[in-house]
Backbone as CSV, one residue per row, in Angstrom:
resi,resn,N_x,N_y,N_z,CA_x,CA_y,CA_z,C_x,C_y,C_z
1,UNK,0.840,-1.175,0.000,0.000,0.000,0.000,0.882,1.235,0.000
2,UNK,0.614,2.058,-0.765,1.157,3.428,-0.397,0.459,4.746,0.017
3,UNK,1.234,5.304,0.758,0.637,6.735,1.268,0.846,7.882,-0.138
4,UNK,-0.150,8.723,-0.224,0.021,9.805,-1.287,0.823,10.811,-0.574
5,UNK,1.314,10.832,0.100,1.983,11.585,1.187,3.098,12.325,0.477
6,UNK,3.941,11.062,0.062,5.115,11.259,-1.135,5.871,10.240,-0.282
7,UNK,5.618,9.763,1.122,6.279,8.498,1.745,5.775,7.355,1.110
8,UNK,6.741,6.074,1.260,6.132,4.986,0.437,6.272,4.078,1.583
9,UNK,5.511,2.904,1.973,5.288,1.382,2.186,6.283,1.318,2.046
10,UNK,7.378,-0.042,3.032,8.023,-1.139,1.826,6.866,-1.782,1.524
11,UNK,6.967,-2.408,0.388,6.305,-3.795,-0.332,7.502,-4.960,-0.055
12,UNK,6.738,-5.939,0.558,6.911,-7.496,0.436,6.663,-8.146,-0.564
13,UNK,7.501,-8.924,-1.175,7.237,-9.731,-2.522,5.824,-10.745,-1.762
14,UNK,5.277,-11.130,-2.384,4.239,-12.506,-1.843,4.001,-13.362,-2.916
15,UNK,4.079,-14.679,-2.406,3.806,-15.561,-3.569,2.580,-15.713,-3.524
16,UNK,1.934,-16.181,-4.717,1.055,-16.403,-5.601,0.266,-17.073,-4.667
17,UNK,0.599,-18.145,-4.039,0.010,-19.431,-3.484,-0.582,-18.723,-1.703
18,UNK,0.566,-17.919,-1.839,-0.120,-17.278,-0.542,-1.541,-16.731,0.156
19,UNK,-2.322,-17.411,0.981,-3.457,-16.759,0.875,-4.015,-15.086,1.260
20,UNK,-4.553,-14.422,0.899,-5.074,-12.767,0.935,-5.018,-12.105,2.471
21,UNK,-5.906,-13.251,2.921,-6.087,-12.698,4.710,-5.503,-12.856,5.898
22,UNK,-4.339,-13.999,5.463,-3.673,-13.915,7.213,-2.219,-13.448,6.327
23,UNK,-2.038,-13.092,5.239,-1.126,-11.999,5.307,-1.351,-10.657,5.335
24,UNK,-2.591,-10.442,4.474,-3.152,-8.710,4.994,-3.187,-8.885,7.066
25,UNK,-3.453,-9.357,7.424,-3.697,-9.815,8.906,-2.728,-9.091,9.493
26,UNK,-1.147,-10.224,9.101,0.079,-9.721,9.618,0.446,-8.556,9.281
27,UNK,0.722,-7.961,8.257,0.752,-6.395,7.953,0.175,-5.795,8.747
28,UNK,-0.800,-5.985,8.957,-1.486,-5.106,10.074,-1.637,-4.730,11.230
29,UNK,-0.995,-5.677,11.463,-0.018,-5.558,12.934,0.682,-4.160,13.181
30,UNK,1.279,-3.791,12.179,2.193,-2.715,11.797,1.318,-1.669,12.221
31,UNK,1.263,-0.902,13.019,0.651,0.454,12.757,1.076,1.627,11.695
32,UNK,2.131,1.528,10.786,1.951,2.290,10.130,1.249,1.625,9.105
33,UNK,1.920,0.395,8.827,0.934,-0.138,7.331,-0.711,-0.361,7.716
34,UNK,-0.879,-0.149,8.433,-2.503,-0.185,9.506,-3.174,1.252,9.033
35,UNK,-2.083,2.347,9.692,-2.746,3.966,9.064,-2.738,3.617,7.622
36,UNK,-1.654,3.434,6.396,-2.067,3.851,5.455,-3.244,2.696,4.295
37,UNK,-3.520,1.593,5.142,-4.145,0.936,4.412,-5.429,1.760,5.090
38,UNK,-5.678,2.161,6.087,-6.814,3.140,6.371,-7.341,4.273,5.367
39,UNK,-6.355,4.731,5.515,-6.066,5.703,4.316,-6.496,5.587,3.023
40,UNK,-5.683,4.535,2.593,-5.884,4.287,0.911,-7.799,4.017,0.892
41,UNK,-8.089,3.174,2.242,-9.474,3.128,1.872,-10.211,3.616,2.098
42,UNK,-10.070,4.958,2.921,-10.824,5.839,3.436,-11.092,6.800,2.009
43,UNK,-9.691,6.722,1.369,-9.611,7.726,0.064,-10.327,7.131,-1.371
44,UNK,-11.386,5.982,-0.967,-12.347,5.440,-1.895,-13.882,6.082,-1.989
45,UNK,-14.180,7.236,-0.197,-14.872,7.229,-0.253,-16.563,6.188,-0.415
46,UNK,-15.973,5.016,0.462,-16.476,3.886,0.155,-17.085,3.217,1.340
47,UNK,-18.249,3.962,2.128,-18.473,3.483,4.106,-18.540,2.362,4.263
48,UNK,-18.958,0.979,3.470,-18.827,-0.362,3.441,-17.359,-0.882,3.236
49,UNK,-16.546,-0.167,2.935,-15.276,-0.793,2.633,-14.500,-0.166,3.714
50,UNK,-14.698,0.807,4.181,-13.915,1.175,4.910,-14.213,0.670,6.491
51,UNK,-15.797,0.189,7.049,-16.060,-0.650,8.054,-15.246,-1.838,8.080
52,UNK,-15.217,-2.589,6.507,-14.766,-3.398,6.404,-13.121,-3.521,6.675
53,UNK,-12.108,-2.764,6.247,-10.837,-2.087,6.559,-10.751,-1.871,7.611
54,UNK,-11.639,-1.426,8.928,-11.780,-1.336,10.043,-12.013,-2.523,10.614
55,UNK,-12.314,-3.373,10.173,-12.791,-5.134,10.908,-11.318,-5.669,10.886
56,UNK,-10.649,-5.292,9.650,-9.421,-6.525,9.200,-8.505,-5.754,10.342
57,UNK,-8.000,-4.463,10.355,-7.575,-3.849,11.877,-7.662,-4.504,12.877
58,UNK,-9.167,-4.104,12.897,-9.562,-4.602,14.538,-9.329,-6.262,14.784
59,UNK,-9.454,-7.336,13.782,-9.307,-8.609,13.407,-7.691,-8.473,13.994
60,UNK,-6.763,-8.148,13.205,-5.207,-8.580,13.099,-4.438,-7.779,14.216
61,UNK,-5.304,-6.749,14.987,-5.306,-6.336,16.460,-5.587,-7.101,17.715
62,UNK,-5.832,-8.445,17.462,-5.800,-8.882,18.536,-7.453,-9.655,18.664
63,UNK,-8.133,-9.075,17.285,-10.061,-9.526,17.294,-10.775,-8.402,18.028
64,UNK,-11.959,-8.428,17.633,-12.980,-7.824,17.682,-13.383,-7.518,19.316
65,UNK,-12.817,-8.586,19.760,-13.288,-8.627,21.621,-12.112,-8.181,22.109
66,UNK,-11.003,-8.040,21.974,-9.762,-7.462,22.412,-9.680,-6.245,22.589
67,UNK,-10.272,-6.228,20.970,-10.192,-4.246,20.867,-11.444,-3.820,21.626
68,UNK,-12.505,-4.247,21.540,-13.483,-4.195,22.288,-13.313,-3.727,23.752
69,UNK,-12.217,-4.631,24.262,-12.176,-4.434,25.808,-10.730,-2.561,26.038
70,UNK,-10.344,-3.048,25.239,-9.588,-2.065,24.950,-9.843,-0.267,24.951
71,UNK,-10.772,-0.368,24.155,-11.676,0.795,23.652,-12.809,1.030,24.346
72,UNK,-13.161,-0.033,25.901,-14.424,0.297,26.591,-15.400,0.227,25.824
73,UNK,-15.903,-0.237,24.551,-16.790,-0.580,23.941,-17.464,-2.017,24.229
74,UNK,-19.025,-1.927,23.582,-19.803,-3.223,23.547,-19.510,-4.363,22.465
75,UNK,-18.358,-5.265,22.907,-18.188,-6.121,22.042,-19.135,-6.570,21.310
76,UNK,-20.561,-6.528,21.224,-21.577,-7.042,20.246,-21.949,-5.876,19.347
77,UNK,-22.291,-4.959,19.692,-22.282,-3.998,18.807,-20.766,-3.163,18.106
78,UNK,-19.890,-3.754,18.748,-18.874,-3.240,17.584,-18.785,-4.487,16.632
79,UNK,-19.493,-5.447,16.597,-19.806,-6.401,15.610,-20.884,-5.609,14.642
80,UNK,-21.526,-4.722,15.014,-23.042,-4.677,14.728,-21.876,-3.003,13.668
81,UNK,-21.375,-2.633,14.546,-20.933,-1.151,14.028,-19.791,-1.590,12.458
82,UNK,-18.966,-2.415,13.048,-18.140,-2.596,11.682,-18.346,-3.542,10.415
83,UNK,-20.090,-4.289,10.513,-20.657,-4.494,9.385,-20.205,-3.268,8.372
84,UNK,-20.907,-4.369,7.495,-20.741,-3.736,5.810,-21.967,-2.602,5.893
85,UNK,-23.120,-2.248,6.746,-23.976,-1.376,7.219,-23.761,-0.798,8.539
86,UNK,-22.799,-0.787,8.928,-22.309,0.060,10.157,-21.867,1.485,9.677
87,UNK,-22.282,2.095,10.898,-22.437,3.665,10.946,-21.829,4.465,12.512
88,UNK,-20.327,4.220,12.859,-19.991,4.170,13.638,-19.830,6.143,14.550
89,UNK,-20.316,5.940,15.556,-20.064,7.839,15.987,-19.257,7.852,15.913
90,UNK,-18.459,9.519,16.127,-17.218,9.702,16.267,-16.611,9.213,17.212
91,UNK,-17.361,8.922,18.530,-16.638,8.328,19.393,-15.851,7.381,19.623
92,UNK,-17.016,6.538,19.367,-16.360,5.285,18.423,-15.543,4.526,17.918
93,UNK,-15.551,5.257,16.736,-14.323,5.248,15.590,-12.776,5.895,16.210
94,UNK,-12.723,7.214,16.736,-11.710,7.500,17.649,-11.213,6.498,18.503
95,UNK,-11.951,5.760,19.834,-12.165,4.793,20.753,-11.234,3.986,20.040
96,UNK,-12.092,3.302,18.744,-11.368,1.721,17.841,-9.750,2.169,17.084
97,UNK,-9.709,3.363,16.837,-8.751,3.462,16.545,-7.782,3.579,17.940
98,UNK,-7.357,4.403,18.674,-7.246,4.361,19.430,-6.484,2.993,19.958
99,UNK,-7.391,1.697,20.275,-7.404,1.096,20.647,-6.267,-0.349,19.905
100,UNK,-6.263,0.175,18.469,-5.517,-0.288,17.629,-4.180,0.017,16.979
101,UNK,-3.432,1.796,18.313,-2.642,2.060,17.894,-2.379,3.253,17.056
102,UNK,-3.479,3.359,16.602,-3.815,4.813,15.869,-4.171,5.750,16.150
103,UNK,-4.604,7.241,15.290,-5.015,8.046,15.477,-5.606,8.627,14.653
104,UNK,-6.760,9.751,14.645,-7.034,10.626,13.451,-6.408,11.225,13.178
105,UNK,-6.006,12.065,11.895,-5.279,13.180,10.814,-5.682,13.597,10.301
106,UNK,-6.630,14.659,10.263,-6.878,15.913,9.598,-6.096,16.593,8.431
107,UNK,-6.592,16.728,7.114,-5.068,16.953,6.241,-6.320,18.267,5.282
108,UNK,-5.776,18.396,4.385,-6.398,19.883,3.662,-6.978,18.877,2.433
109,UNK,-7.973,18.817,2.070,-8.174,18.395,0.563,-7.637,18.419,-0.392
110,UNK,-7.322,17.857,-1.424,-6.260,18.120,-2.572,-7.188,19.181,-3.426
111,UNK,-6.766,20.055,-4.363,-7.098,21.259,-4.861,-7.319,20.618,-6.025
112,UNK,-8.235,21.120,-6.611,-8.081,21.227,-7.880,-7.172,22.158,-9.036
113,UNK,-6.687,22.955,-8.155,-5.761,24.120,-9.297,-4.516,23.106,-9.902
């Protein structure tokens, strides 16, 4: 993944045979490769994908009940919140991040000029 930042990821070669999710998993461990895969999917503009990007986090953080206990949240409804129809408050979302190592970043919109 890369940041538009002008910083880059390393990239790991991966073989072919390798399966998708318990290596996205391990990456994610990483808190930086954690922020910018946030990032890249936050920058889809996409609230189902990005709950979802928020599960594989919270998943390769330790699971859903970890971060849960972590973040003082209701482990059943942060099931209910990081569905593909979850609609998480700010609190929330701060809280889960938070809880996973992260933080919010506020940045300026890219311009059109």
């Amino acid at each position: 993944m890369r940041k538009r930042t002008g910083k880059t990821i390393r990239r790991e070669p991966v073989s072919p045979a390798v399966p998708a999710e318990p290596h996205l998993s391990s990456r994610l461990r990483d808190p930086v490769f954690a922020a910018a895969y946030l990032n890249a999917v936050a920058e889809e503009d996409d609230p189902a994908a990005l709950m979802q990007a928020l599960r594989h986090v919270a998943t390769a953080q330790g699971g859903i009940g970890s971060i849960a206990a972590k973040a003082k949240l209701n482990r059943q409804q942060l099931y209910k919140t990081l569905s593909k129809s979850g609609n998480p408050e700010l609190r929330t979302f701060t809280a889960l991040l938070s809880a996973a190592g992260l933080a919010m970043d506020i940045k300026p919109a890219r311009s059109s000029r």
